[in-house]
C-alpha positions in Angstrom: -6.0 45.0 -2.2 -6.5 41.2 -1.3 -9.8 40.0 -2.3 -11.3 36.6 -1.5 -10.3 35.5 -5.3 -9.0 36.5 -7.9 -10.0 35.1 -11.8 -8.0 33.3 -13.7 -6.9 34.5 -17.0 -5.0 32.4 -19.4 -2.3 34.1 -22.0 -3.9 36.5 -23.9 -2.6 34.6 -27.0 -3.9 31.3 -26.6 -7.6 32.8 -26.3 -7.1 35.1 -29.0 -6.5 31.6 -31.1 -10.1 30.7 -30.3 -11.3 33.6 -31.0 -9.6 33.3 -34.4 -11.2 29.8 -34.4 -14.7 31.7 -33.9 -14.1 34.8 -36.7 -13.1 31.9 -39.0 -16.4 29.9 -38.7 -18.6 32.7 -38.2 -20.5 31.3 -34.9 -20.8 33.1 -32.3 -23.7 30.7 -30.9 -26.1 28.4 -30.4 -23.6 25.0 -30.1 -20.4 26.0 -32.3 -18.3 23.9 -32.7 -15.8 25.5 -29.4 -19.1 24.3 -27.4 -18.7 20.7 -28.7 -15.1 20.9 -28.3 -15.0 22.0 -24.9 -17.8 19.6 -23.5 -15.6 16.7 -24.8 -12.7 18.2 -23.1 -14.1 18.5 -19.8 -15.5 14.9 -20.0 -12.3 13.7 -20.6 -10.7 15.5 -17.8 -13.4 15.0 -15.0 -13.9 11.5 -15.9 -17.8 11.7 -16.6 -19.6 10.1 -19.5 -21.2 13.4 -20.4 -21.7 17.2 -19.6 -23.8 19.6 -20.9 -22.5 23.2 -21.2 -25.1 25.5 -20.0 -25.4 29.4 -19.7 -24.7 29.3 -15.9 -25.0 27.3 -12.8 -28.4 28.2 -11.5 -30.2 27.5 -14.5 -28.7 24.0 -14.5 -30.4 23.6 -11.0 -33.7 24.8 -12.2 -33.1 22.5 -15.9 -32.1 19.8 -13.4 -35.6 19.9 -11.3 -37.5 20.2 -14.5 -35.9 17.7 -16.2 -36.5 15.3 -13.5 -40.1 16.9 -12.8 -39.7 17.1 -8.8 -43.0 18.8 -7.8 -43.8 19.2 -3.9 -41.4 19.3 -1.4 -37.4 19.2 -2.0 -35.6 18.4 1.3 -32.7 20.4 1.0 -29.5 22.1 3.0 -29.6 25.7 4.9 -25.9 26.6 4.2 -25.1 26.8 0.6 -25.2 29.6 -2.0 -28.5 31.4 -2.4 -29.0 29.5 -5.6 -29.8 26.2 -4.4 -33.0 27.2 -3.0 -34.0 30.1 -5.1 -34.2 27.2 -7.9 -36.5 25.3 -5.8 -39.1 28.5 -5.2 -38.5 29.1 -8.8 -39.3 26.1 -10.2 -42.9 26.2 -7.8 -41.3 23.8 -5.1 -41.3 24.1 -1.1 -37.9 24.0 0.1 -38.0 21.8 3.1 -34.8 22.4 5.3 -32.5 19.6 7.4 -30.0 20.9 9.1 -25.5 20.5 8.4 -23.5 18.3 10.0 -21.0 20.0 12.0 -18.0 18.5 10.7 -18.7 18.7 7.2 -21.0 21.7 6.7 -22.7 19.5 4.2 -26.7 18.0 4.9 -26.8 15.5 7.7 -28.1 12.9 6.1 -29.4 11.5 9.5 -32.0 14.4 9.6 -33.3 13.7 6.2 -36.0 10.7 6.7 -37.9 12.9 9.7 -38.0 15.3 7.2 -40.1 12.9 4.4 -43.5 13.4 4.1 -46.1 11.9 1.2 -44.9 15.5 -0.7 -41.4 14.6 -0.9 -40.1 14.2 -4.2 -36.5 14.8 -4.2 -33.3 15.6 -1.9 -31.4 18.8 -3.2 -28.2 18.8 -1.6 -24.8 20.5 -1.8 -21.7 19.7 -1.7 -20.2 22.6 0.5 -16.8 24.2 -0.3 -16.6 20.9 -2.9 -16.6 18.7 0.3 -18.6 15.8 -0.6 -22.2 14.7 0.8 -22.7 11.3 2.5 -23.6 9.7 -0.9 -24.4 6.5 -0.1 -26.5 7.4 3.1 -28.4 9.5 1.0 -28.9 7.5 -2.4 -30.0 4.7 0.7 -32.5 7.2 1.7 -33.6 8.0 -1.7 -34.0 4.5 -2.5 -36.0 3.6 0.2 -38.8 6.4 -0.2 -38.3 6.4 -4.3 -36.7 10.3 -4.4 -34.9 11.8 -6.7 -31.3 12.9 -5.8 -29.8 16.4 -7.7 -26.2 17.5 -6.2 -25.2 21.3 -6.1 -21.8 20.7 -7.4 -20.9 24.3 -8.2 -17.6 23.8 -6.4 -16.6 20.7 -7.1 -14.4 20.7 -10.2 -11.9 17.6 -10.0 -13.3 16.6 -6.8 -12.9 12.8 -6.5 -14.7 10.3 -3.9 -13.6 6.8 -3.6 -11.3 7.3 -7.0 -14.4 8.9 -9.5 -15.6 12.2 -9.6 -18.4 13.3 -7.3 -19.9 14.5 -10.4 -21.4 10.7 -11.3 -23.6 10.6 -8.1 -27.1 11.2 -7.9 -29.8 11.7 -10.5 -28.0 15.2 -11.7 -25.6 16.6 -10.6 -25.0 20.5 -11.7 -21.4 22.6 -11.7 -21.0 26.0 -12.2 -18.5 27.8 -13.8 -18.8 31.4 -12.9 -15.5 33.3 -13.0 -15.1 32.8 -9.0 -14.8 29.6 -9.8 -11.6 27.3 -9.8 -12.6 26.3 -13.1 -14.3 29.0 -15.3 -15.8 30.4 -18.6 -16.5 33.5 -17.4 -20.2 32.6 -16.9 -21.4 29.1 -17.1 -21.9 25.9 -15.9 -22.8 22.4 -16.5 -25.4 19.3 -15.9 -24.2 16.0 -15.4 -26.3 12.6 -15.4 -25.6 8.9 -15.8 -29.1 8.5 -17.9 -29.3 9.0 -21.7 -32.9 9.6 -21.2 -32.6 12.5 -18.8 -29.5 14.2 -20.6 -31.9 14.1 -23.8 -34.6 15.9 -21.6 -31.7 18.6 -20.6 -30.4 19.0 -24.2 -34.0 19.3 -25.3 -34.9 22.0 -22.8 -31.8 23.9 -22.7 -32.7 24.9 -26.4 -36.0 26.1 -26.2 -37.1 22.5 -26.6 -36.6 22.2 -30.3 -36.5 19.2 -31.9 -35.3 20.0 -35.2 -35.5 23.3 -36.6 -39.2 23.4 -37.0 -40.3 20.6 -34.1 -40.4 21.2 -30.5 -40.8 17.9 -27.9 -41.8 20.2 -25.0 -41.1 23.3 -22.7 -37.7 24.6 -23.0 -35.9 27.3 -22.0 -32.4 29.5 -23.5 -29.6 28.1 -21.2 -27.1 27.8 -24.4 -23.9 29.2 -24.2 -21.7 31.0 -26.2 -18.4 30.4 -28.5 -16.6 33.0 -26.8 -17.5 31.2 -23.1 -16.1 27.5 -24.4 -13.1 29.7 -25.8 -12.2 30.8 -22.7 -13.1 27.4 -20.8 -10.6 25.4 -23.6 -7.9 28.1 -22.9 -8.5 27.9 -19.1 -8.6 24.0 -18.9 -4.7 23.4 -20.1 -3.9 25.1 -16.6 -5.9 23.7 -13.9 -4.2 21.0 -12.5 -1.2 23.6 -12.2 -4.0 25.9 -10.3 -5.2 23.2 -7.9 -1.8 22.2 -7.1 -0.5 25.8 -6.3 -4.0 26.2 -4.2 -3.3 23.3 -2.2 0.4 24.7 -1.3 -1.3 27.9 -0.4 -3.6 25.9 1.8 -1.1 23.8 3.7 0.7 27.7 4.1 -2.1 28.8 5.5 -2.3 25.7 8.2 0.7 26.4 9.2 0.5 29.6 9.9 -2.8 29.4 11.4 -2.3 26.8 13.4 -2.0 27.9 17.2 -5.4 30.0 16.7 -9.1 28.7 17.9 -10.1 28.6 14.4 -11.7 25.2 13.2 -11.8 23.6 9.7 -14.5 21.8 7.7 -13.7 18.0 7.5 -12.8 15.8 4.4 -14.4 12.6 4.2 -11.8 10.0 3.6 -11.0 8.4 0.3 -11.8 12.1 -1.1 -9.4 13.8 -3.5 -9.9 17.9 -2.7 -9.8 20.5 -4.9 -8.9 23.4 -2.7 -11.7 25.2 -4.2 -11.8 27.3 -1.3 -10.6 28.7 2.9 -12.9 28.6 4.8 -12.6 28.9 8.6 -14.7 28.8 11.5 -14.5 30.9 14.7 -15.6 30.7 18.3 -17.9 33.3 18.0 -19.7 35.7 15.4 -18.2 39.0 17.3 -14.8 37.4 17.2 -15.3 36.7 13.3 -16.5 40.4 12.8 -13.7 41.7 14.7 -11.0 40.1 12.3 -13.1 40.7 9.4 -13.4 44.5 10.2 -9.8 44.5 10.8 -9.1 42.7 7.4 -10.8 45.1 6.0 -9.1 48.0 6.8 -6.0 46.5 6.2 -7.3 45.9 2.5 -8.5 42.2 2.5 -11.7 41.4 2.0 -12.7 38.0 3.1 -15.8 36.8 2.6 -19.2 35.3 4.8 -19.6 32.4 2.3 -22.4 31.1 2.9 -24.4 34.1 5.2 -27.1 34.3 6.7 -28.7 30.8 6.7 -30.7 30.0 3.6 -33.4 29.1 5.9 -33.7 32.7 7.3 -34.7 33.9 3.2 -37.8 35.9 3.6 -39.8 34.3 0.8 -39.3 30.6 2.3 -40.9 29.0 5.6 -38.3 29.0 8.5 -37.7 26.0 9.6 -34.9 26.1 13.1 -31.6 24.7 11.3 -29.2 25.4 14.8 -26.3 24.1 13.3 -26.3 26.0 10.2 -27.6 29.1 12.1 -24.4 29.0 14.4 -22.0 28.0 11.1 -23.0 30.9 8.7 -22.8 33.6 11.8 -19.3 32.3 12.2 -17.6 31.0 8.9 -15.1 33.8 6.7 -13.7 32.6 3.8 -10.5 33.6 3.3 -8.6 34.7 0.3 -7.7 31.9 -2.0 -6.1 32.2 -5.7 -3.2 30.1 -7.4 -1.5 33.6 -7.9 -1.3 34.8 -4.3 2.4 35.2 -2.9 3.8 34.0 0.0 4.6 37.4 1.3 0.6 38.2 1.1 -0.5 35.3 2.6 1.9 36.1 5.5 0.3 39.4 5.9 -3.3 38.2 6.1 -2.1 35.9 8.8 -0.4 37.9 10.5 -3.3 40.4 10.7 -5.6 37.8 11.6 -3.2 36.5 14.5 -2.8 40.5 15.9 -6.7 40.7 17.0 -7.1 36.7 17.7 
């Protein structure tokens, strides 16, 4: 069986250290000492002045709107993970939806000031597959109409634009680090912001607001995470540049091969240092997708329709016509993507894919 990833486990050894680490002190929660340890770590690596290590990546979304108290409408994208606009309708906003750019898959940021209204209070948008968002169009935008800017950045680990890490733009920006992920704790994720007063607003809430022991500052929620999660993110971490770096060989393996077929890419931006988080190609049509997909499947891969159906299809939003994400979702498959899979695998997916093409 080929799945669409495959986890990453470190050597049993080197986690059982942490764990030894954890039955030494006794803490088993609520910011141990692994938690601190592990924050630090990933600030050094991603080159971002401070991270906050959070139960998952959807509760840093809905921590990030709260934090930053967007009420209204959120002008977001259609074609992302369910997430990003379940944490709008959570959090009691109206998603309001602007259509992808075709080359990019990410927001078109040329859409988004038809889109502003006197309700508008902040852009939510993703960056898709870890390809980055027109940032400067869009903190323009936001500038202009005085919105607040949060970044889906659950794919995005060691992506760089213009030499720093796409983490450091907008308001917030949120990671996730689910064990899907390229980087993971098994469950968890991360908010990221230039502002002390806004990480003190997300430190605050992320602990049931306490303030102390006995004092609470305001509404809070449980979005802590665990000793055992930071264990497995500090014996992860050692290995990712080795990961990234055997994904991009599998990538460039899969161009190759790939390459005489009438399947299309997403496009980098230039100046962007990719972290080959994910496959993802886009066919002519959706019967021609379904055809290889079926045929994957029988052959034991399973692809995936990452990001299907559009977001703005959900049944508890209003529709709003996105074309270009409508056509996108109906015809993008992910393909299967992991630092352990073998040459002689990757030849066979391809070679299935080119017998129905």
């Amino acid at each position: 069986m080929i799945n669409v990833t495959k986890t990453y486990l470190p050597p049993l050894e080197e986690y059982q250290t942490y764990l030894q680490r954890i039955w030494n002190s006794n803490q088993i929660t609520n910011r141990g000492e692994l938690v601190v340890e592990l924050e630090k770590r990933l600030c050094e690596y991603l080159k971002i002045p401070k991270l906050l290590f959070t139960s998952n990546g959807t509760i840093a979304l809905q921590i990030a709107l709260k934090a930053l108290g967007i009420k209204g409408e959120v002008i977001t994208s259609p074609f992302s993970y369910v997430a990003t606009t379940s944490s709008i309708v959570w959090e009691g906003c109206k998603p309001i939806f602007v259509d992808i750019d075709h080359n990019t898959l990410c927001i078109n940021p040329n859409l988004i000031e038809a889109a502003i209204t006197e309700r508008t209070s902040a852009i939510l948008a993703t960056h898709v597959y870890g390809i980055p968002c027109e940032v400067e169009k869009i903190a323009s935008i936001a500038k202009k109409h005085n919105l607040k800017v949060i970044y889906d950045a659950a794919h995005c680990f060691g992506v760089q634009y213009k030499g720093k890490s796409i983490l450091n733009y907008g308001d917030i920006s949120t990671i996730s680090f689910h064990a899907t992920k390229l980087f993971h704790t098994g469950e968890g994720g991360g908010i990221i912001t230039q502002s002390e007063e806004l990480a003190h607003k997300a430190f605050s809430m992320h602990n049931f607001g306490h303030q102390g022991q006995e004092d609470f500052e305001g509404l809070g929620i449980n979005a802590k995470n665990s000793e055992l999660h930071a264990a497995m993110g500090l014996a992860v971490l050692p290995y990712i540049s080795d990961i990234i770096q055997k994904r991009k060989r599998i990538s460039e393996r899969y161009d190759s091969l790939l390459v005489d077929l009438s399947l299309k890419r997403p496009r980098l931006p230039q100046e962007t240092t990719y972290n080959y988080a994910y496959y993802p190609v886009i066919f002519t049509s959706e019967e021609s997708l379904m055809k290889v997909k079926t045929h994957l499947n029988k052959h034991h891969i399973f692809p995936r329709r990452y990001f299907y159906p559009a977001l703005n299809q959900l049944n508890y939003v209003p529709y709003i016509p996105c074309p270009v994400a409508e056509s996108i979702s109906k015809r993008v498959l992910c393909l299967p993507l992991y630092d352990s899979l073998s040459p002689s695998k990757i030849k066979f997916v391809t070679n299935q894919i080119v017998s129905v093409c």
